[in-house]
N, CA, C and O of each residue as an XYZ file, in Angstrom:
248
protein
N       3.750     -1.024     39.618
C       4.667     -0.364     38.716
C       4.006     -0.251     37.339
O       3.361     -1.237     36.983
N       4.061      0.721     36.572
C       3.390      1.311     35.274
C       4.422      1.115     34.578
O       5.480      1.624     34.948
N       4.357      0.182     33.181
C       4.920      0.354     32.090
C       4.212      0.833     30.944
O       3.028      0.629     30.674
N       5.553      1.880     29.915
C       4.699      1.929     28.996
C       5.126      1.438     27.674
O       6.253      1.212     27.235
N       3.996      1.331     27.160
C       4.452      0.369     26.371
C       3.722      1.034     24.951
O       2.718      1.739     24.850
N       4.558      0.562     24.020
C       4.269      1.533     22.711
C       3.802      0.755     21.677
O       4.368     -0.156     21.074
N       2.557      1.282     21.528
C       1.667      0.306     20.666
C       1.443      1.240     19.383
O       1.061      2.407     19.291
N       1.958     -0.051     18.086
C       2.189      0.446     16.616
C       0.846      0.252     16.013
O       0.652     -0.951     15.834
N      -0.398      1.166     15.541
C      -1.294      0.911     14.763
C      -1.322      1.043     13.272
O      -1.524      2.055     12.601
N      -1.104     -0.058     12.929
C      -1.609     -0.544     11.511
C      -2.705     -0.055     11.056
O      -3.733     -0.126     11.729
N      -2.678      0.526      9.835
C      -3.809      1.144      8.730
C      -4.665     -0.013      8.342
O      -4.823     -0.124      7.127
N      -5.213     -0.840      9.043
C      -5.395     -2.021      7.811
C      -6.258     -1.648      6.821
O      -5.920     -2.451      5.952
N      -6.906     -1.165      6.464
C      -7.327     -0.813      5.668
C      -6.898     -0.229      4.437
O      -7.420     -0.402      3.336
N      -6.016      0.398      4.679
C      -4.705      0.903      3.816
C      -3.919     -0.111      3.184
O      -3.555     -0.116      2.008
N      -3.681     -0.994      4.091
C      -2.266     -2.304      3.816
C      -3.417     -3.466      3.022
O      -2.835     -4.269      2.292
N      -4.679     -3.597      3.080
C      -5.294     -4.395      2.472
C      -5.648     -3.691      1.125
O      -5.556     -4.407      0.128
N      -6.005     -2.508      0.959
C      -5.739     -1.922     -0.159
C      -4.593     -2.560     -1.069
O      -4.770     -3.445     -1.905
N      -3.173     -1.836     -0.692
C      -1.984     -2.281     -1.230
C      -2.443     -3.158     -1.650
O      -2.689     -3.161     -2.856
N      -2.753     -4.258     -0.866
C      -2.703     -5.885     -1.437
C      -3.514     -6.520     -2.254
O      -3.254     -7.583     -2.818
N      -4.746     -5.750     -2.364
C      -5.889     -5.891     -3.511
C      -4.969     -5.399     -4.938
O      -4.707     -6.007     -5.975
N      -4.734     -4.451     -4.608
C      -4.012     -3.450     -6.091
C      -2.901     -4.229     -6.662
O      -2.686     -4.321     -7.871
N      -1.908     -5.021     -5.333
C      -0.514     -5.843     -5.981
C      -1.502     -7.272     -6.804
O      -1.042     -7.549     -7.911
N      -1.958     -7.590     -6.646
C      -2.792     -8.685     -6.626
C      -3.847     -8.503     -7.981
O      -4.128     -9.519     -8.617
N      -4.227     -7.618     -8.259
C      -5.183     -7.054     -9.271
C      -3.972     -6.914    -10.407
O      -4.103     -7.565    -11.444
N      -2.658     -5.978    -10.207
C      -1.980     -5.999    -10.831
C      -1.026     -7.271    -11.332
O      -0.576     -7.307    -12.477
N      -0.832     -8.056    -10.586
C      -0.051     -8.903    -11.372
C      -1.083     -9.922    -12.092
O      -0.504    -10.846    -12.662
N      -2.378     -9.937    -12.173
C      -3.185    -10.324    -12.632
C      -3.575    -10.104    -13.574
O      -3.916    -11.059    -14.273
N      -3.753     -8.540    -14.164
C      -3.179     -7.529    -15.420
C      -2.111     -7.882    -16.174
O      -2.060     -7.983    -17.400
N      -0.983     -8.123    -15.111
C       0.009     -8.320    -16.210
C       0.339     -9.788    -16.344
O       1.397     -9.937    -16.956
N      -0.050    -10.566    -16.084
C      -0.060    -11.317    -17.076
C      -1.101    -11.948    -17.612
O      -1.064    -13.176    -17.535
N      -2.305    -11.310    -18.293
C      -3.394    -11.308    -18.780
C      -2.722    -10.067    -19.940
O      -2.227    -10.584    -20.942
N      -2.680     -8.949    -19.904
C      -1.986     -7.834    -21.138
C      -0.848     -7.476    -21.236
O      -0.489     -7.080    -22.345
N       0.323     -7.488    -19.893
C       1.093     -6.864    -19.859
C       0.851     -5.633    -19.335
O      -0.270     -5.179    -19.103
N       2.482     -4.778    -19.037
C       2.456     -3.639    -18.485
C       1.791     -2.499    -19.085
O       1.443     -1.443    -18.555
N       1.675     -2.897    -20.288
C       1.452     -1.428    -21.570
C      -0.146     -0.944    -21.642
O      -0.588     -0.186    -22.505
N      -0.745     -1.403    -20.800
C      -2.059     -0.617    -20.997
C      -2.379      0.206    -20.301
O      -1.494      0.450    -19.481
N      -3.897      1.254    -20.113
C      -3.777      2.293    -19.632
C      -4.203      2.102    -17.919
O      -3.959      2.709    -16.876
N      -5.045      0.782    -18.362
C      -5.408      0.463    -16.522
C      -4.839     -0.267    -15.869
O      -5.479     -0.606    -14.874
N      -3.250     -0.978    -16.028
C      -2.227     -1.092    -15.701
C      -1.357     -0.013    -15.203
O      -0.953      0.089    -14.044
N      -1.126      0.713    -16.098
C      -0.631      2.265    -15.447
C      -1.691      3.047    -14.863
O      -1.330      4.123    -14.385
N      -2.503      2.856    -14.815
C      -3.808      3.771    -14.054
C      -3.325      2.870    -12.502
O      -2.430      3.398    -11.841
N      -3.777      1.890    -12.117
C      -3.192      1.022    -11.273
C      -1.710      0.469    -10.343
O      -1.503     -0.079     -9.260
N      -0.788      1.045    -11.633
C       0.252      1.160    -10.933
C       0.446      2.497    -10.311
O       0.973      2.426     -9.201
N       0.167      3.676    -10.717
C       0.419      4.944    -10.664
C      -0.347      4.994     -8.546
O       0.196      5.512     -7.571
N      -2.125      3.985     -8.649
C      -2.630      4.260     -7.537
C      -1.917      3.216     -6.439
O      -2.296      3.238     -5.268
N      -1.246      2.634     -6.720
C      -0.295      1.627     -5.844
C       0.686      2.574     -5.370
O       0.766      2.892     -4.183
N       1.323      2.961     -6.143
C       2.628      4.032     -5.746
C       2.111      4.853     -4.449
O       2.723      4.949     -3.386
N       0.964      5.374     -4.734
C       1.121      6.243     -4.114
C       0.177      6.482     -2.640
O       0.211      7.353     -1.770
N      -0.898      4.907     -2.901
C      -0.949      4.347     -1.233
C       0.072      4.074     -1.066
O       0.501      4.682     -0.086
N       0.796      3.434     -1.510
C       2.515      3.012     -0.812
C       2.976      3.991     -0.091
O       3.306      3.838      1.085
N       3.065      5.384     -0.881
C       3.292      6.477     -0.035
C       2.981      6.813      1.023
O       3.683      7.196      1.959
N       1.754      6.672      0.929
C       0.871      7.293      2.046
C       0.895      6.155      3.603
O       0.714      6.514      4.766
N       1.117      5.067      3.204
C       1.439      4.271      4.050
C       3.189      4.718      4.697
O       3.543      4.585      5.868
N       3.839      5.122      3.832
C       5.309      5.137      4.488
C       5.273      5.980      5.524
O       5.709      5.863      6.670
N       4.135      7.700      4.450
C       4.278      8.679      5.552
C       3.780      8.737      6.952
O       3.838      9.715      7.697
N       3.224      7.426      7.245
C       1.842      7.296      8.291
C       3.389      6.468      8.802
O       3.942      7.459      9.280
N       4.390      5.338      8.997
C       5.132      4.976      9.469
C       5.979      6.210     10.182
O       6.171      6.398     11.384
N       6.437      7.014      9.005
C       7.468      7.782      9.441
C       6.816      9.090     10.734
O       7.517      9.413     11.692
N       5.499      9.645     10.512
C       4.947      9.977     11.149
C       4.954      9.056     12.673
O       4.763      9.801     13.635
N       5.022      8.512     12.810
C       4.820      7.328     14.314
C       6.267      7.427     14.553
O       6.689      7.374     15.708
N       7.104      7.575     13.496
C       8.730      7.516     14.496
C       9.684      8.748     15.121
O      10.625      8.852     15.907
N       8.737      9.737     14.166
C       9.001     11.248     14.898
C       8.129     11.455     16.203
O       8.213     12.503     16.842
């Protein structure tokens, strides 16, 4: 009997990203705070692997 079975692939590479950047960033902030430009340079590139990670989820559930 054949089952199938649905296997979820992880970006890791992507998700270890994220985690360098959360990690870099809270390291920033509390070393300067939020107000500098490579803090917001940094948050801005977090956002938007974040994104790109959601759309790669939502992509797998359609």
């Amino acid at each position: 009997m054949k089952t199938n079975k649905s296997i979820k692939v992880e970006n890791q590479k992507l998700l270890m990203d994220i985690v360098e950047l959360k990690i870099k960033l809270s390291e920033l902030f509390n070393q300067t705070g939020p107000n500098t430009s490579e803090y917001i340079s940094l948050s801005i590139k977090l956002d938007f692997l974040m994104n790109e990670y959601f759309d790669e989820k939502i992509e797998q559930l359609i």
